[in-house]
N, C-alpha and C positions, 0 to 999 in steps of 0.2 A: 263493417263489423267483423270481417274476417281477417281484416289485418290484425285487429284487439287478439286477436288467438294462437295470429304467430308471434307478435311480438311478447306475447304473454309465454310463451313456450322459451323462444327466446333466450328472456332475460332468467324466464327459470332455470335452465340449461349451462346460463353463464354463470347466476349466483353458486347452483349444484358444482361446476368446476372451480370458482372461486375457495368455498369450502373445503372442495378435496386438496386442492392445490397449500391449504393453512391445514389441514389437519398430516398433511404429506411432509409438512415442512418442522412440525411441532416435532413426529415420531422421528424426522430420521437427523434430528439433531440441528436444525438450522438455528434456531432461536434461541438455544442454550446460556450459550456468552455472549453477551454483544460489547461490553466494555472493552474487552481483553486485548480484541485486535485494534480498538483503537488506540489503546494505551502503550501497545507494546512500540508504535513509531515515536513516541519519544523517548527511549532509551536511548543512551547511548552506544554506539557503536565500540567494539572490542579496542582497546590502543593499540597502536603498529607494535608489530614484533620485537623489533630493537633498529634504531637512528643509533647512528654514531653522533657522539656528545660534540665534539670537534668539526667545525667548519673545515670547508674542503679547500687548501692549500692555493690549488687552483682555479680561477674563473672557470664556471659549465660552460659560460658562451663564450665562444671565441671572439665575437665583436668588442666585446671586453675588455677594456684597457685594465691591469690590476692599478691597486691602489699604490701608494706611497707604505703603507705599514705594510701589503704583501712583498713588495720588493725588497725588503731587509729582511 
């Protein structure tokens, strides 16, 4: 019978923190927006700064044989 009175204390103790823990989270702003930061990862990311429009003359890799149209 006396375990009925801690577990009864207990679970009051947990709900009592549960509560503060949702009324703690309401005031300091947790639960405001919740869409927003979901939605903001699919946006698109900024475009690069500026690519040059023009392929590079030369192969990057040197294992690279050029082509037939880079050699003329």
């Amino acid at each position: 019978m006396s375990m009925l009175f801690i577990f009864t204390a207990v679970g009051l103790v947990l709900f009592l923190f549960g509560i503060a823990a949702i009324v703690w989270s309401i005031r300091s702003g947790q639960l405001d927006d919740l869409d927003t930061p979901a939605m903001r990862m699919l946006h698109d990311d900024a475009p690069p700064k500026s690519l040059s429009a023009s392929p590079p003359s030369q192969p990057t890799d040197k294992h690279l044989k050029p082509t037939s149209s880079e050699l003329s």
